[in-house]
C-alpha positions as CSV (number, residue, x, y, z in Angstrom):
1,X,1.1,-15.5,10.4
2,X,0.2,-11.9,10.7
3,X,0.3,-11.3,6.9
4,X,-0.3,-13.2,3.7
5,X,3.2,-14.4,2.6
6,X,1.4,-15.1,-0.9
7,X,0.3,-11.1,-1.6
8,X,3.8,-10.2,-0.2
9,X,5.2,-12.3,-3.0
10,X,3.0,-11.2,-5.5
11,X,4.6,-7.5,-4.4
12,X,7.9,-8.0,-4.1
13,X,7.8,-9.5,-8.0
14,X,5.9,-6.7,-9.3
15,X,8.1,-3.9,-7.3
16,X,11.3,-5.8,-8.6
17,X,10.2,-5.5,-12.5
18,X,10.2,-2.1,-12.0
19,X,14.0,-0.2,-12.5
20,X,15.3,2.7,-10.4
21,X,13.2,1.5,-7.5
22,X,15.3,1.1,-4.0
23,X,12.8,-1.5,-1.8
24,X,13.5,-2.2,1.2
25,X,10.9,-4.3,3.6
26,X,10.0,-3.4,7.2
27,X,7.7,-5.1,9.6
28,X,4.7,-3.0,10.8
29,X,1.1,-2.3,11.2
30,X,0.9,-6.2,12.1
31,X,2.1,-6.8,8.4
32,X,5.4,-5.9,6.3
33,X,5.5,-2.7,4.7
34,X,7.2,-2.1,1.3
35,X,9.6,1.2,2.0
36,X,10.2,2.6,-1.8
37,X,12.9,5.1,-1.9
38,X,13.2,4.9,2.3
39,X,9.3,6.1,2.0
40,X,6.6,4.3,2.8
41,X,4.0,2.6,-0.1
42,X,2.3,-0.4,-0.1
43,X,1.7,-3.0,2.7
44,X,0.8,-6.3,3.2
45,X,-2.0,-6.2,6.3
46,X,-3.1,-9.8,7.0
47,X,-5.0,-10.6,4.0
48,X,-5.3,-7.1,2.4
49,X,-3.5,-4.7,0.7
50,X,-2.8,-1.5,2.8
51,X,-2.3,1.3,0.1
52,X,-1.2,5.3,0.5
53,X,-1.9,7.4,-2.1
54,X,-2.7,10.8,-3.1
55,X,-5.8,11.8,-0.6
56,X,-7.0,14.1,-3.2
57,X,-7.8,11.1,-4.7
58,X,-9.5,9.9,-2.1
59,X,-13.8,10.0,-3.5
60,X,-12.4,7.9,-6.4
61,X,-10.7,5.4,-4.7
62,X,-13.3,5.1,-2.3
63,X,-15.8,3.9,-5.4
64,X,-13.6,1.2,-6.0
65,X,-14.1,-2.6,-5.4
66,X,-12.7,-3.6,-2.1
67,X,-11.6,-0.2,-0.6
68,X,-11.8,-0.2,3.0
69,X,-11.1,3.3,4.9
70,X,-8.4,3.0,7.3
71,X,-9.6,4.2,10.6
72,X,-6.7,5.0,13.5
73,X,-7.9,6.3,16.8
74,X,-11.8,6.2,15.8
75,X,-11.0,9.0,12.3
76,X,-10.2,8.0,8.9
77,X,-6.9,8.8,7.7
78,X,-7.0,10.5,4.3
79,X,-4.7,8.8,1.4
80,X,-4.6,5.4,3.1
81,X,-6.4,2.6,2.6
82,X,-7.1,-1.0,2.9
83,X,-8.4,-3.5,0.1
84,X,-9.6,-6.7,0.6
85,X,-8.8,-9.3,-2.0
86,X,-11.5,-8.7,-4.3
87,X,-10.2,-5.4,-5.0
88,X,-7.0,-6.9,-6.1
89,X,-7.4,-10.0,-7.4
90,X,-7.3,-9.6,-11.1
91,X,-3.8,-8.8,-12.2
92,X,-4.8,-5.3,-13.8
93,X,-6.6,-4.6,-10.2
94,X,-3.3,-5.5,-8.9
95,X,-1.7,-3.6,-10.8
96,X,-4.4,-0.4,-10.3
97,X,-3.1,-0.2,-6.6
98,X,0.9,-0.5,-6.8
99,X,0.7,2.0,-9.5
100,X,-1.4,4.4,-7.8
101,X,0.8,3.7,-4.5
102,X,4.1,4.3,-6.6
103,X,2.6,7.6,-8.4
104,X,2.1,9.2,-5.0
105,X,5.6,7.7,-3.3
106,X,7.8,10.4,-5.2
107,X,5.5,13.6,-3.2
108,X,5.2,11.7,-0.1
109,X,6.8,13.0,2.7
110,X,9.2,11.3,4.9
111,X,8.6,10.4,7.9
112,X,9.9,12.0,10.4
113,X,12.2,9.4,12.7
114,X,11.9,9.0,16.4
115,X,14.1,9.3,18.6
């Protein structure tokens, strides 16, 4: 098992109490992404949350329980993240991240497919 079937779960409920949302699901990173709106927003990563967000946001998320920079080819990428379960645990932690994932989703940019 590459991800945590549990946390996707626990996603796919709180995306799908959520109206005008089109989710679709997509295996990668070693985990299952959560495509909003054909752009990418939360992920499941093994046992943690994989989160983008706003990087101007970035020195306040960092503060929070259970961030985790992502690093990709030895640098950190700026308005992603992982948190580990302590970071998410509570319901209103929980619900910290998807929200602060689905605020962003609407200005992120697509990306750009290859061909």
């Amino acid at each position: 098992m590459a991800y945590s079937e549990v946390l996707a779960d626990r996603i796919r409920e709180s995306l799908a109490q959520k109206p005008g949302l089109k989710v679709t699901e997509k295996k990668m990173f070693s985990g299952l992404a959560f495509m909003v709106n054909g752009k990418m927003c939360i992920n499941v990563s093994h046992d943690n949350l994989m989160c983008r967000y706003d990087p101007a946001l970035q020195d306040e998320i960092a503060e929070r329980r259970g961030f985790e920079p992502m690093i990709m080819k030895g640098k950190q990428l700026s308005g992603y993240c992982y948190v580990s379960e302590e970071g998410f645990k509570s319901r209103k932690d929980f619900e910290y991240w998807l929200t602060l994932c689905l605020d962003y989703n609407s200005r992120a940019k697509v990306a750009k497919k290859k061909k």
